[in-house]
PAZAPA-4460 file (N, C-alpha, C; in steps of 0.05 Angstrom, whole numbers, plus 32768, in hexadecimal, padded with zeros to 4 digits):
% residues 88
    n_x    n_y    n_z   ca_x   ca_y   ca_z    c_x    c_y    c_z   seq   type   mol
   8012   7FBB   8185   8003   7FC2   816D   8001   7FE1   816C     1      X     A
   800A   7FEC   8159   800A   800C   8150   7FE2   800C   8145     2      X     A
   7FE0   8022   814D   7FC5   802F   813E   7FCB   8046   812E     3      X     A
   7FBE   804E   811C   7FB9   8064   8105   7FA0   806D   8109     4      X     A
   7F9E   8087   80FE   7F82   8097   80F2   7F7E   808E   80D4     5      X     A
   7F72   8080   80CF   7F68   8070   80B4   7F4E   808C   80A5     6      X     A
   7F4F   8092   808B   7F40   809E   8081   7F2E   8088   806C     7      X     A
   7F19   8087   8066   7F11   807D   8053   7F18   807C   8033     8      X     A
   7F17   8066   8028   7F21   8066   8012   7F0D   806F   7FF6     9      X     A
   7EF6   8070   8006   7EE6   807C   7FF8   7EE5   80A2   7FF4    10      X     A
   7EEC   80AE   7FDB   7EE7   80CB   7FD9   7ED3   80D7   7FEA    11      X     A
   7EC3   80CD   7FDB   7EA2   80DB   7FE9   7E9E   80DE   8007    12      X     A
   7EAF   80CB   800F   7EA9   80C5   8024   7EBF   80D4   8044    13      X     A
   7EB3   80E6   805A   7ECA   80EE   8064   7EC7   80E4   8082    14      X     A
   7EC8   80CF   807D   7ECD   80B7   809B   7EE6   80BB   80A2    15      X     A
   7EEB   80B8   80BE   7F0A   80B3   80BC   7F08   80A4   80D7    16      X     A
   7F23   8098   80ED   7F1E   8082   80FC   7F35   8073   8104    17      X     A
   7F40   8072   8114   7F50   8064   812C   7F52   8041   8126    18      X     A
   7F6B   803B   8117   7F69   801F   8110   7F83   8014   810D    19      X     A
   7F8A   7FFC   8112   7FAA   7FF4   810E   7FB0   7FF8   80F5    20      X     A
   7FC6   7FFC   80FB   7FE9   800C   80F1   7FF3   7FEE   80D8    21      X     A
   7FE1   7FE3   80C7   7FF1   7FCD   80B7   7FFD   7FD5   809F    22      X     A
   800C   7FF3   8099   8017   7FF9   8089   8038   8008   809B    23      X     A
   8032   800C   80AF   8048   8017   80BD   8041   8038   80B5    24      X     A
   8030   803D   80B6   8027   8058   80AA   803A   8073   80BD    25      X     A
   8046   8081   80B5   8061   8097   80BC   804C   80AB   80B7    26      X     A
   8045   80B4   809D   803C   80D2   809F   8019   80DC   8097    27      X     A
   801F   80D5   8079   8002   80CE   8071   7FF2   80C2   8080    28      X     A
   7FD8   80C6   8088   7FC8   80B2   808E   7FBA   809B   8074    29      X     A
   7FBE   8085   8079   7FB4   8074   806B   7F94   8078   8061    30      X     A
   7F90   806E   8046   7F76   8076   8037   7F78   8064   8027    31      X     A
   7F7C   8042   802F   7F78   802E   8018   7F65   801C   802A    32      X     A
   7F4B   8026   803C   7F3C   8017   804D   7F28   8024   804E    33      X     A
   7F0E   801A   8043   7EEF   8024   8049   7EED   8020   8062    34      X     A
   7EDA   802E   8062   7EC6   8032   8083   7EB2   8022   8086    35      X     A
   7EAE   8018   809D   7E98   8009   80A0   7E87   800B   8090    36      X     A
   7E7F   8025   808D   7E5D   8028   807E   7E62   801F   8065    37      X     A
   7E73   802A   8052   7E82   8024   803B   7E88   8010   8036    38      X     A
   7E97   7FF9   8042   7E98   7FE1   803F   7E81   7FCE   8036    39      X     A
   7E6F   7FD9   804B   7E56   7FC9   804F   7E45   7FD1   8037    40      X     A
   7E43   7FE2   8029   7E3A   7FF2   8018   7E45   7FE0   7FFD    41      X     A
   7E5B   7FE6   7FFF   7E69   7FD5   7FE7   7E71   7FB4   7FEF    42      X     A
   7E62   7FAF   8006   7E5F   7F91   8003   7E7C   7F87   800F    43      X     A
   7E9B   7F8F   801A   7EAD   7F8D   801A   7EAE   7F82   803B    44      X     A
   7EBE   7F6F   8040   7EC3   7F68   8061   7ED4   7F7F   806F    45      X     A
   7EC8   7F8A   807F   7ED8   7FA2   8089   7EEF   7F9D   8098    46      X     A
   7EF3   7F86   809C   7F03   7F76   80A6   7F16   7F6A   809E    47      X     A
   7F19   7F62   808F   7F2B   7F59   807B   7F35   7F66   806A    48      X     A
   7F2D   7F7E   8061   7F3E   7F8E   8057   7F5B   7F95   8059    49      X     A
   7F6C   7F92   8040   7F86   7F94   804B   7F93   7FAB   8038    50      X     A
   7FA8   7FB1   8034   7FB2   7FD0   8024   7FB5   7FBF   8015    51      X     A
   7FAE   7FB3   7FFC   7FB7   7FA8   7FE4   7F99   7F97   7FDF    52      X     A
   7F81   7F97   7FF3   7F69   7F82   7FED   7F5A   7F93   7FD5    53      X     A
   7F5B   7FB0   7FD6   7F49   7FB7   7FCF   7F4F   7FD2   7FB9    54      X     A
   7F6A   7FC7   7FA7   7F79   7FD9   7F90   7F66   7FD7   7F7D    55      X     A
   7F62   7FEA   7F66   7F5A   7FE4   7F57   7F6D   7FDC   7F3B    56      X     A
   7F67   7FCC   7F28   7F7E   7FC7   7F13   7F8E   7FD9   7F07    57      X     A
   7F81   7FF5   7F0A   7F8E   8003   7EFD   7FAC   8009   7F10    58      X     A
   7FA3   800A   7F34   7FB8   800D   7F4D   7FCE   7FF3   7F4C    59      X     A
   7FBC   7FDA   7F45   7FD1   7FC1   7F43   7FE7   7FC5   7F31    60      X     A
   7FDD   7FCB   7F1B   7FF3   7FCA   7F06   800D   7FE2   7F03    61      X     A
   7FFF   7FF7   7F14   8012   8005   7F20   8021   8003   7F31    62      X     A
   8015   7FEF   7F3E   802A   7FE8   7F54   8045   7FD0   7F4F    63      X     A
   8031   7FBE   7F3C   8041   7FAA   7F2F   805E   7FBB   7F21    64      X     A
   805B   7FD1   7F0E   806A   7FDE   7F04   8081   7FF3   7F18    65      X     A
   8078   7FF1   7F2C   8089   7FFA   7F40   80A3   7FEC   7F50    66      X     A
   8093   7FD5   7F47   80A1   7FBE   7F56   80B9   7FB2   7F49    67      X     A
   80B9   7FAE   7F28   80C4   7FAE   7F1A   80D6   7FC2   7F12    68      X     A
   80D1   7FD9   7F0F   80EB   7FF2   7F12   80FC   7FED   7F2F    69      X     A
   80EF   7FE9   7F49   80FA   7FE7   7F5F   8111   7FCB   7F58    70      X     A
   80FE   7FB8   7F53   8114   7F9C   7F45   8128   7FAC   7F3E    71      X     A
   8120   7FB5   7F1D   8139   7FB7   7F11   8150   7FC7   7F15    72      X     A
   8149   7FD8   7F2C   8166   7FF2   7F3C   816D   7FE0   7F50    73      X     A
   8160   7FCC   7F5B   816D   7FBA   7F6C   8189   7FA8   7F66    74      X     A
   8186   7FA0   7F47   8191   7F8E   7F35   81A3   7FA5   7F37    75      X     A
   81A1   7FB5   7F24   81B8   7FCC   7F17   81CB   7FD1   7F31    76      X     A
   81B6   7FD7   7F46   81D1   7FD7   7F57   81DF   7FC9   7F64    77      X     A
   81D5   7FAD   7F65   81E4   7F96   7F67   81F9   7F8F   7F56    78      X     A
   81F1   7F92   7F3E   8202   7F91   7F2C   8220   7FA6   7F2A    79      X     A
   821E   7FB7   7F2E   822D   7FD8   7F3B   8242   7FCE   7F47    80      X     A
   8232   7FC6   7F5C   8242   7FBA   7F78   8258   7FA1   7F73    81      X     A
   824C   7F84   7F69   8256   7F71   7F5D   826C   7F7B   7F49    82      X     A
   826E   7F8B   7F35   827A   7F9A   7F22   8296   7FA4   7F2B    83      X     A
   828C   7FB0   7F46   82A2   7FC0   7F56   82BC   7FA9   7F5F    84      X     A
   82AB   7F9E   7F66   82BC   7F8B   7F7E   82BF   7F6F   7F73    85      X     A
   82C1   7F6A   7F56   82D1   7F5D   7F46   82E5   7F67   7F33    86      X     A
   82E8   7F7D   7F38   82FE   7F95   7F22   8316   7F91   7F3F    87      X     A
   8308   7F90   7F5C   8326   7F9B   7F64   8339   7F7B   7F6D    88      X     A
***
């Protein structure tokens, strides 16, 4: 099990904290996880928190739309590829 320096996902707030690595985190430190106090504050299982528990709709639907461009360059270049290697 990898560990991270976790910052809170709260602004206001400048907690930061030694916690497993469930994003594979490379550079940034992760900031999609309240802090104990914060959690508890906002009523949230500090524990169960996961990088997607706690998006707000405006983050979902951004992300949804991400996923969908990523789809559709997936396709196009499938398609590319398939394209290629029925011409020869």
């Amino acid at each position: 099990m990898n560990y991270v320096m976790h910052f809170c996902r709260n602004k206001e707030c400048n907690n930061g904290w030694v916690d497993k690595d469930l994003t594979n985190a490379t550079v940034n430190p992760p900031k999609w996880k309240y802090c104990k106090e914060c959690a508890k504050k906002l009523g949230i299982d500090y524990d169960a928190q996961t990088p997607t528990s706690n998006l707000t709709p405006k983050e979902i639907e951004h992300k949804n739309k991400l996923r969908e461009r990523i789809n559709k360059a997936r396709e196009i270049k499938f398609k590319n590829i398939h394209s290629a290697l029925t011409e020869i």
